[in-house]
C-alpha positions, -999 to 999 in steps of 0.1 A, spaced: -533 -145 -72 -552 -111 -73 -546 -87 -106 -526 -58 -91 -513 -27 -106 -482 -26 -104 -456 9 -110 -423 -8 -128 -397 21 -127 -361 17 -143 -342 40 -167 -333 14 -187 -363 9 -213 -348 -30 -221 -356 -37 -180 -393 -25 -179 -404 -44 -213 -391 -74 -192 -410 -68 -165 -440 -59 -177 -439 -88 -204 -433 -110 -171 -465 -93 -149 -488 -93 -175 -483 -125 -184 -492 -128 -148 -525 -109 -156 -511 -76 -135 -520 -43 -149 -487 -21 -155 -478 12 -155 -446 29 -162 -417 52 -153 -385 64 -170 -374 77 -130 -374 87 -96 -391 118 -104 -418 103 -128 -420 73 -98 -432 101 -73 -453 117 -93 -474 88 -107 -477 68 -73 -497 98 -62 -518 102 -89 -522 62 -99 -523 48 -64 -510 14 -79 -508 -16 -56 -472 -22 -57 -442 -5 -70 -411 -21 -85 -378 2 -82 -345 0 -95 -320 19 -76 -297 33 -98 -315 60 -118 -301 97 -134 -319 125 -111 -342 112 -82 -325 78 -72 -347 44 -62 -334 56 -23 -344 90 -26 -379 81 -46 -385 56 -19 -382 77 7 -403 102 -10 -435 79 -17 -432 63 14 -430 94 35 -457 109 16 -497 106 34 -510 97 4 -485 69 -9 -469 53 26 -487 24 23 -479 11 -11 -452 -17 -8 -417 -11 -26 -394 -37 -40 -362 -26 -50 -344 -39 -78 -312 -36 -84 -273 -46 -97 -261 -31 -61 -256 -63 -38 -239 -49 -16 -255 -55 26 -249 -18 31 -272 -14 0 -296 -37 14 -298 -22 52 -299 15 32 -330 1 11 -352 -10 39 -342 23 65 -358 42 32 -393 25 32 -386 -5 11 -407 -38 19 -383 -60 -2 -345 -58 -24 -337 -78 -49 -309 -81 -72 -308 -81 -107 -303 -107 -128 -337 -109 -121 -351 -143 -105 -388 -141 -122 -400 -171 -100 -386 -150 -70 -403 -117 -80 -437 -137 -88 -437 -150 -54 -423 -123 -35 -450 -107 -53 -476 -130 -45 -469 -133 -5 -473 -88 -8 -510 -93 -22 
């Protein structure tokens, strides 16, 4: 699998040593943000290949920051996974209506986000 750089964003600081103990492990370069407003603001200036969302965030939520960076000229195209305690199919159908390639729920499945992240390469 290629190296990708990969945006993890969560509020909780516990949930993004996690993941980027997990992707670079995996040889992925990571780059964080506390939230939805840091999200925006770092997908534009670090173009990373990938972006790893959790939904439920103080200020700019993972809907509203999706929407935002996939909306935006400069950031459409970067693939979104949102990740997330909400299971709810409501939540899911809301996710992908914002921009977001994939949903998945926390607990996180590593194998699942390795492979999800894999067939996104």
């Amino acid at each position: 699998m290629p190296s990708q750089k990969i945006l993890i964003v969560d509020d909780s600081l516990s949930q993004r040593l996690v993941l980027n103990a997990l992707l670079t492990k995996e040889g992925h370069t990571v780059i964080m943000a506390n939230d939805g407003e840091e999200a925006v603001a770092k997908a534009k200036s670090e173009l990373p290949d990938l972006i790893i969302m959790d939904i439920v965030m103080p200020g700019l939520n993972g809907f509203q920051a999706t929407r935002a960076i996939t909306n935006d000229e400069t950031t459409w195209h970067i693939p979104v996974i949102l990740l997330t305690s909400k299971d709810m199919d409501s939540d899911r159908i809301w996710a992908l209506r914002q921009g977001a390639t994939a949903f998945l729920n926390k607990p996180l499945d590593h194998v699942a986000l390795i492979s999800l992240i894999e067939t996104l390469a």
